[in-house]
GUKE-298946 format. One record per atom (N, C-alpha, C): x, y, z; residue in three letters. Coordinates in Angstrom, 2 decimals, always signed. Example, Ala and Ser with C-alpha at 12.3 -4.5 7.8 and 13.67 -1.06 7.14 Angstrom:
% GUKE-298946
        X        Y        Z  domar
   +13.19    -5.69    +7.80    ALA
   +12.30    -4.50    +7.80    ALA
   +13.20    -3.30    +7.80    ALA
   +12.85    -2.25    +7.08    SER
   +13.67    -1.06    +7.14    SER
   +12.90    +0.03    +7.87    SER
//
This chain:
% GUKE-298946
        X        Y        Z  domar
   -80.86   +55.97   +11.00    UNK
   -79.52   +55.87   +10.46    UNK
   -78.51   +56.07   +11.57    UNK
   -77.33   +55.04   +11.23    UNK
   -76.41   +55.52   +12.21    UNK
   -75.11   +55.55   +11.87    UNK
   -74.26   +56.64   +12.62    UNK
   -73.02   +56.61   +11.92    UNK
   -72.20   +55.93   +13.06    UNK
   -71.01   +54.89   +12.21    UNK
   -70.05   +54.37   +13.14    UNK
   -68.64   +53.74   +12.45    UNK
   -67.79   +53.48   +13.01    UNK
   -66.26   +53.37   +12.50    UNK
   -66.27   +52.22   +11.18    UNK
   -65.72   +51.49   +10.44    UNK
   -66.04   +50.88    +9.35    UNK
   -65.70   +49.39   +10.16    UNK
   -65.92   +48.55   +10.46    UNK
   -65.59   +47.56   +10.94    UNK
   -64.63   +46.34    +9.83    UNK
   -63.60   +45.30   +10.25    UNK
   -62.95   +44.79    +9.08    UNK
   -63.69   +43.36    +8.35    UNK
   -64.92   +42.96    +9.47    UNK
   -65.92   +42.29    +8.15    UNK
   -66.89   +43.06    +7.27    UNK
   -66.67   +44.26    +7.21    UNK
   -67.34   +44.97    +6.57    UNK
   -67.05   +45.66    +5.09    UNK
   -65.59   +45.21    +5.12    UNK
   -64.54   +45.40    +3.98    UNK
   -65.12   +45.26    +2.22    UNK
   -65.77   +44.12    +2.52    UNK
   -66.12   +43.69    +1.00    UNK
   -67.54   +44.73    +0.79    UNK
   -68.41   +45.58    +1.73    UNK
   -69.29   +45.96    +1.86    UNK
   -69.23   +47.40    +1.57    UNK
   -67.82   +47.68    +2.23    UNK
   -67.46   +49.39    +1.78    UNK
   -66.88   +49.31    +0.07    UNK
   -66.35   +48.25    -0.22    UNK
   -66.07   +48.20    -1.38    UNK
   -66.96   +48.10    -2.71    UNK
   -68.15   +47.26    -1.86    UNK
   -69.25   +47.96    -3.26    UNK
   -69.95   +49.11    -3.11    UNK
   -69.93   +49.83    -1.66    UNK
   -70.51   +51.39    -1.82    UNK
   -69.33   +52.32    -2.93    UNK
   -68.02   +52.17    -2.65    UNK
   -67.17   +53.00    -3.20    UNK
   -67.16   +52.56    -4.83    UNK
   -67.22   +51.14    -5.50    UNK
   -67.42   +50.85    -6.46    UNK
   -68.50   +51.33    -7.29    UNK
   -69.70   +51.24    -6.85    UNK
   -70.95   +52.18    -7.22    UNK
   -71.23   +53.16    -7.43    UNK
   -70.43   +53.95    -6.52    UNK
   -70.18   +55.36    -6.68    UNK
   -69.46   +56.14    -7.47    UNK
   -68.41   +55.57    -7.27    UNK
   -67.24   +56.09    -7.93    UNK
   -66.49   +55.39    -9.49    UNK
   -67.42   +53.91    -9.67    UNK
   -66.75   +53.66   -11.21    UNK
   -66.08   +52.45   -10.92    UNK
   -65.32   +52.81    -9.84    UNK
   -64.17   +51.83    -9.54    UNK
   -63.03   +51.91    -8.65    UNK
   -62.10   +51.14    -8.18    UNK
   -61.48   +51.45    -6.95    UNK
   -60.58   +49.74    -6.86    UNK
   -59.84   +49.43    -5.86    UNK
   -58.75   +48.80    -5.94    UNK
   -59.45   +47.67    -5.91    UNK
   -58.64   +46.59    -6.03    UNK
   -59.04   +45.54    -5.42    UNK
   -58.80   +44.42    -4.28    UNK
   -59.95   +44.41    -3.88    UNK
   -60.15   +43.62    -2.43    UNK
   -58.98   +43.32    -1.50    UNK
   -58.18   +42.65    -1.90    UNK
   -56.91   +42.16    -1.26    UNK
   -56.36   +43.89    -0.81    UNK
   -56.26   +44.91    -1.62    UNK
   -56.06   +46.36    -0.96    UNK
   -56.98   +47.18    +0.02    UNK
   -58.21   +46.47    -0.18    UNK
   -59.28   +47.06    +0.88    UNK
   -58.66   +46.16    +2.57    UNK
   -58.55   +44.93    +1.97    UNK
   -58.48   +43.83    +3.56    UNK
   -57.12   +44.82    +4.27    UNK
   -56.04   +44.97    +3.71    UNK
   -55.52   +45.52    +4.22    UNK
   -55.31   +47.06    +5.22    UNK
   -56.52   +47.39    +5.12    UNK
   -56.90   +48.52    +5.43    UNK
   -57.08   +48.08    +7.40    UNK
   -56.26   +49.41    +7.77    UNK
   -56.11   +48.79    +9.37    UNK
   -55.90   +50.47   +10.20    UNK
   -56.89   +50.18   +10.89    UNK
   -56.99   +51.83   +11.68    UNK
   -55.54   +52.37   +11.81    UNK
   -55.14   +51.45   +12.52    UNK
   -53.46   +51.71   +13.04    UNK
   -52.93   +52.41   +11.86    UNK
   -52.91   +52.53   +10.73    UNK
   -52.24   +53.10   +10.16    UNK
   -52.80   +54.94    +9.90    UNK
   -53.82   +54.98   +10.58    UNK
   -53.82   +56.73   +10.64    UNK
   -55.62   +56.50    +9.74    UNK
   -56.16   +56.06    +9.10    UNK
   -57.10   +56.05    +8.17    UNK
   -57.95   +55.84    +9.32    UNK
   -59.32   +56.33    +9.45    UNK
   -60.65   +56.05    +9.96    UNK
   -61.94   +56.24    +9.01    UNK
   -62.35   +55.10    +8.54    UNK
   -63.51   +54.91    +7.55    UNK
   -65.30   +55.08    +8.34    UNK
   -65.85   +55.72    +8.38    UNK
   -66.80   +56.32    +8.80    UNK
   -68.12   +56.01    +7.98    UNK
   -68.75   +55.10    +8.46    UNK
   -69.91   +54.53    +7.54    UNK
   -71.56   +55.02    +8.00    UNK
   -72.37   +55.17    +7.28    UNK
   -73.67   +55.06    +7.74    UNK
   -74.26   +54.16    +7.39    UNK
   -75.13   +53.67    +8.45    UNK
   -75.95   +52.27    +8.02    UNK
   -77.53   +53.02    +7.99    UNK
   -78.26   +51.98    +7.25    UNK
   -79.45   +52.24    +7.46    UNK
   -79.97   +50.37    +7.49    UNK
   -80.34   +50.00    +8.30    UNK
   -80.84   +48.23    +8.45    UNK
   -79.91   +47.58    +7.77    UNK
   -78.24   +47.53    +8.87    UNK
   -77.38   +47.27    +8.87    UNK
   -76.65   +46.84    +7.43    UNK
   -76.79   +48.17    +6.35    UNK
   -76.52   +47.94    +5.41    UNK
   -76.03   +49.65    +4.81    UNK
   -74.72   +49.38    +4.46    UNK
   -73.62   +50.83    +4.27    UNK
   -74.88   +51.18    +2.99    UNK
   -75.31   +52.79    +3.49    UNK
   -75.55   +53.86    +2.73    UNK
   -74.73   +55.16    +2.16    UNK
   -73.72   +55.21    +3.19    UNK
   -72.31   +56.57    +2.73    UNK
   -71.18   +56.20    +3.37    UNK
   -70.33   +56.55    +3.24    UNK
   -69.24   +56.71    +3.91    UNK
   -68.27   +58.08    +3.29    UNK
   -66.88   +58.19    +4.37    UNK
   -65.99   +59.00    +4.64    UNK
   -65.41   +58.33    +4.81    UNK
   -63.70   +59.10    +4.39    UNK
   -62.51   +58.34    +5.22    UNK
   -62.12   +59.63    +5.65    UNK
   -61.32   +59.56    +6.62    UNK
   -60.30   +60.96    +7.11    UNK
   -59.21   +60.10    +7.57    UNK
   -57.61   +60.91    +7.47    UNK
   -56.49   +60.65    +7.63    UNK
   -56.03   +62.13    +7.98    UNK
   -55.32   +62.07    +8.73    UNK
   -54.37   +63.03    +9.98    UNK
   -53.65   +63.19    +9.23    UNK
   -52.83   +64.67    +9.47    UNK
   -52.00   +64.95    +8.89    UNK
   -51.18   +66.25   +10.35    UNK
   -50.43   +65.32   +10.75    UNK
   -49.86   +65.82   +12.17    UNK
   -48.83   +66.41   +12.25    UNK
   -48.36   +67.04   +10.94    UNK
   -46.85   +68.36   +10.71    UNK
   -47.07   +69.34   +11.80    UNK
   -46.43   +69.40   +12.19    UNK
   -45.64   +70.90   +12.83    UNK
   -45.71   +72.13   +11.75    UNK
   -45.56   +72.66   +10.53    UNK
   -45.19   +73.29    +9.71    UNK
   -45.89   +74.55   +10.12    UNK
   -47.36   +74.00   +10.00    UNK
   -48.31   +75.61    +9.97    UNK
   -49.18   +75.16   +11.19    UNK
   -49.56   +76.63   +11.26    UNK
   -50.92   +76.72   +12.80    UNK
   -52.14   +75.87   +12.28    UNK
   -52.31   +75.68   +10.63    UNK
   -53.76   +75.11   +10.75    UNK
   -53.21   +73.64   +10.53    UNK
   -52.37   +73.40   +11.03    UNK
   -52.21   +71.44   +11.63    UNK
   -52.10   +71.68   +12.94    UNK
   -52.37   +70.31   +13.32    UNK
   -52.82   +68.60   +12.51    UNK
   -53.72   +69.69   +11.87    UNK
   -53.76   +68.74   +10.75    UNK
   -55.21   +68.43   +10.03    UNK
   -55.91   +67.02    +9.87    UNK
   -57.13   +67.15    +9.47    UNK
   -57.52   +65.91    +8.78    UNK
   -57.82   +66.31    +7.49    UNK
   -57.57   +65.10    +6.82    UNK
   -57.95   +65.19    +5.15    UNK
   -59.34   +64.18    +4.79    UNK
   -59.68   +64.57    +4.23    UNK
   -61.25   +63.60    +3.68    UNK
   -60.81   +63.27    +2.53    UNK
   -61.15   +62.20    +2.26    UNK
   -61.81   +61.51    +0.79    UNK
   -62.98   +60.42    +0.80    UNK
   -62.66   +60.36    -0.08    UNK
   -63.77   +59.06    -0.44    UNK
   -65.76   +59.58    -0.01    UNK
   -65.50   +60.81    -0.13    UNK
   -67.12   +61.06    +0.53    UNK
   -68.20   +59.94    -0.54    UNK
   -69.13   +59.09    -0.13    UNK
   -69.89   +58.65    -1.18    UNK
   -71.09   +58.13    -0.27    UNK
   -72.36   +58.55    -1.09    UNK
   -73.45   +57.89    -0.78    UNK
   -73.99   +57.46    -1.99    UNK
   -75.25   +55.82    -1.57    UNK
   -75.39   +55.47    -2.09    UNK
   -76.68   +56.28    -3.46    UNK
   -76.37   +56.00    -4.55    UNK
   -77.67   +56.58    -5.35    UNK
   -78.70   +57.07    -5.09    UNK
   -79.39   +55.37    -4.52    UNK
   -80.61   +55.77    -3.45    UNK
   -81.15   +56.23    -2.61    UNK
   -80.12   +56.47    -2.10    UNK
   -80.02   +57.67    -0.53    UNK
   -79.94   +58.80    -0.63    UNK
   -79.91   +59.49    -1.62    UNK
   -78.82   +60.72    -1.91    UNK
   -80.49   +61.58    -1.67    UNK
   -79.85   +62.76    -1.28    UNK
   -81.05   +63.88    -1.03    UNK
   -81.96   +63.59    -0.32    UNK
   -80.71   +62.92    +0.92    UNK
   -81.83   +62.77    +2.69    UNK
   -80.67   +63.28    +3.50    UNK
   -79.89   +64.19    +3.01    UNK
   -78.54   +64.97    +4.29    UNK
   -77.84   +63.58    +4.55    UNK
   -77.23   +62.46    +4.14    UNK
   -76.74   +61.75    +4.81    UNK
   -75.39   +62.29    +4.62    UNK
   -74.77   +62.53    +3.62    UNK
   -73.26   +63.04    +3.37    UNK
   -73.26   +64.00    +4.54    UNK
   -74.11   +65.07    +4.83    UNK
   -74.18   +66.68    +5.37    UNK
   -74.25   +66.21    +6.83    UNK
   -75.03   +64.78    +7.22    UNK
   -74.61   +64.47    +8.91    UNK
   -73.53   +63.50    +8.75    UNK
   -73.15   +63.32    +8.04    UNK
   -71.25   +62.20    +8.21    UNK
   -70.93   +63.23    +8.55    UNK
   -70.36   +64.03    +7.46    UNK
   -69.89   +65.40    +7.85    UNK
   -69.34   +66.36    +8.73    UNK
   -70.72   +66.35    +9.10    UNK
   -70.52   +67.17   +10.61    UNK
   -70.36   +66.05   +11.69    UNK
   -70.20   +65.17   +11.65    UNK
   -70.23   +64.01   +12.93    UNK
   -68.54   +64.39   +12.75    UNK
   -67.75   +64.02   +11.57    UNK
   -66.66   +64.08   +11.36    UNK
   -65.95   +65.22   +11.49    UNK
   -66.55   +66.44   +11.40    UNK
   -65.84   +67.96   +11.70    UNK
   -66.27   +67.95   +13.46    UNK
   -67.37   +67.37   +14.21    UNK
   -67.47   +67.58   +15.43    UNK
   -66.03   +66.80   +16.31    UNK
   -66.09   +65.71   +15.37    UNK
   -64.94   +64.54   +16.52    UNK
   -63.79   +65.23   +16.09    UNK
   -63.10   +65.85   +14.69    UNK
   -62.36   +66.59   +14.94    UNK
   -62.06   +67.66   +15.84    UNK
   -63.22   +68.53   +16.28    UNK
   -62.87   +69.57   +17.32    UNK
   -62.14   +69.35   +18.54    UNK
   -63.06   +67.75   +18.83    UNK
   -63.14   +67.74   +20.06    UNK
   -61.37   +66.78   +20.22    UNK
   -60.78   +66.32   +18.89    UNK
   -60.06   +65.74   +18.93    UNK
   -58.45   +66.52   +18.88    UNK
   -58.52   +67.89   +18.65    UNK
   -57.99   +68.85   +18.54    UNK
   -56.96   +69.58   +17.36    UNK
   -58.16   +68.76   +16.10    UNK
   -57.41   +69.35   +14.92    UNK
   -58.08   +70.52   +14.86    UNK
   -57.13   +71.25   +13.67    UNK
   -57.00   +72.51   +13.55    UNK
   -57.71   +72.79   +12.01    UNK
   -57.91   +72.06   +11.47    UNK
   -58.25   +72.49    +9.65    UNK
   -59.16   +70.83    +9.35    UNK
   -59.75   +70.87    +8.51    UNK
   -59.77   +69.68    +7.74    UNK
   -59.95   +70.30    +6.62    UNK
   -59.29   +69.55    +5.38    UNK
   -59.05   +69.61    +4.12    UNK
   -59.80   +68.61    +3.15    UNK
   -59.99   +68.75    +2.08    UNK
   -60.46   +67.68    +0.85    UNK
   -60.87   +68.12    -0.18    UNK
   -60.82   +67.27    -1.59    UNK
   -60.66   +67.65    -2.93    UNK
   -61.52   +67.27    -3.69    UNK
   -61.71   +68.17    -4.61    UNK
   -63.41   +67.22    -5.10    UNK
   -63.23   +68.02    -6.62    UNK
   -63.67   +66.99    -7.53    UNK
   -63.78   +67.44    -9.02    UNK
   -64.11   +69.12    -9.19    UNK
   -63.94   +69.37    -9.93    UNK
   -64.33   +70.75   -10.39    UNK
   -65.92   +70.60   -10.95    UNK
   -66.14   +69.29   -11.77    UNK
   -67.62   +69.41   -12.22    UNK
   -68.17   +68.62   -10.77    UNK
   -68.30   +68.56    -9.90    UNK
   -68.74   +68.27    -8.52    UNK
   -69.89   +68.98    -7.84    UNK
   -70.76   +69.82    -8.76    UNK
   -71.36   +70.77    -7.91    UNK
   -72.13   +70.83    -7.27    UNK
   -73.00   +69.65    -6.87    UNK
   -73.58   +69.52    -5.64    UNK
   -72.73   +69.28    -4.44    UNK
   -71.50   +68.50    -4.81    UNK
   -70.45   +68.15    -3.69    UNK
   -70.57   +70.19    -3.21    UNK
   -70.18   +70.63    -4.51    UNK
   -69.31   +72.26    -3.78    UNK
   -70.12   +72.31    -3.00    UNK
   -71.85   +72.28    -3.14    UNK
   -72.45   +73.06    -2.75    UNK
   -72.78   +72.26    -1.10    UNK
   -72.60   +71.33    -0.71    UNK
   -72.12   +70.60    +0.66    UNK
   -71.40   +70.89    +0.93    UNK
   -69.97   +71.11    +0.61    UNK
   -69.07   +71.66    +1.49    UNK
   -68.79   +72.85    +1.63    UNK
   -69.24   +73.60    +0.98    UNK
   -69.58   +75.17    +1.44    UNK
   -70.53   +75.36    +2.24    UNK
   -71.68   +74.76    +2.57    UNK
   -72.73   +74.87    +3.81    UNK
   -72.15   +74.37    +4.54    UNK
   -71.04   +73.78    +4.84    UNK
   -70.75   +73.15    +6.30    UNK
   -69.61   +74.20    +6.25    UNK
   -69.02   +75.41    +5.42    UNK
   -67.93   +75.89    +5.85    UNK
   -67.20   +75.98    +5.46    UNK
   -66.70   +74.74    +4.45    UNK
   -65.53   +74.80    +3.90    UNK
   -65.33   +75.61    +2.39    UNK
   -64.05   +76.13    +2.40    UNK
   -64.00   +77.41    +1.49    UNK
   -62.94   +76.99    +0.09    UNK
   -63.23   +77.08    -0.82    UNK
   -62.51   +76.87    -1.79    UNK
   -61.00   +77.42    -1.37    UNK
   -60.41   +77.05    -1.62    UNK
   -58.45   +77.18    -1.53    UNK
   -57.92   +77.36    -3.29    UNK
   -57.05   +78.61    -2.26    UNK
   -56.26   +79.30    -3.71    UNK
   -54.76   +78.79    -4.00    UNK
   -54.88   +77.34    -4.11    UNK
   -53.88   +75.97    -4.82    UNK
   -54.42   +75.22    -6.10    UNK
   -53.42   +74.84    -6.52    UNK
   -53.40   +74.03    -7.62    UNK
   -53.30   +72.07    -7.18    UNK
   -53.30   +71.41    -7.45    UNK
   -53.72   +69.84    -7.25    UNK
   -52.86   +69.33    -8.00    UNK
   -51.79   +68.68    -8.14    UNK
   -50.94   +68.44    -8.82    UNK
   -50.86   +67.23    -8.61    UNK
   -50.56   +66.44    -9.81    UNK
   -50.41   +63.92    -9.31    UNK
   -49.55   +64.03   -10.54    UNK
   -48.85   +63.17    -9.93    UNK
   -47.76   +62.29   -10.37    UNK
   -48.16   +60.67   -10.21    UNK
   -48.64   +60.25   -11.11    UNK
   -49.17   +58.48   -11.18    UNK
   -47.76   +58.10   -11.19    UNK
   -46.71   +57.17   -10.34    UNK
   -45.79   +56.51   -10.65    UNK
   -45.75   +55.12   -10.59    UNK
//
């Protein structure tokens, strides 16, 4: 397996890992648009050049507090079939390593409350539940 940046013929490809996973998600014409330059880095694993998980992380480069920059995660997803071979647990850490070395300060991300194998991944790599509330406004 290998992990590497999401490439943009690969678009229609991340879109049925995230579709599978998750239920559902935008459509296509909102994936094509998807362009590093804008701060997003999509982080895929292949296994015989065919997406098994991915990550996204996006920067979050305020001044405000000591634990920025940050990066934020979403989209963690592996495929069905894959699941319970560490592939999420080495994205992961590939993605908390290039942060170090990249010189953020925190990474952040949000995950269902009924999620509990997710909790139980991101508490082995470290990350600690936060004493906030999650608040959306759909407009």
């Amino acid at each position: 397996m290998k992990i590497e940046l999401l490439r943009a013929e690969e678009i229609e490809l991340y879109k049925d890992l995230i579709d599978k996973v998750f239920g559902v998600s935008n459509c296509i014409e909102k994936y094509k648009e998807y362009r590093e330059d804008k701060g997003y880095r999509i982080f895929v694993v292949k296994e015989d050049d065919q997406i098994v998980g991915s990550a996204t992380q996006y920067p979050i480069d305020l001044f405000t507090f000591d634990f920025q920059p940050s990066l934020m995660i979403f989209n963690v997803a592996v495929k069905e079939s894959h699941r319970k071979q560490n592939i999420a647990k080495r994205l992961l850490e590939y993605i908390i390593e290039n942060a170090k070395m990249e010189g953020y300060n925190s990474i952040s991300l949000t995950c269902l409350d009924t999620a509990f194998a997710a909790h139980k991944l991101y508490e082995s790599l470290g990350f600690e539940k936060a004493d906030s509330i999650k608040y959306n406004l759909i407009i």
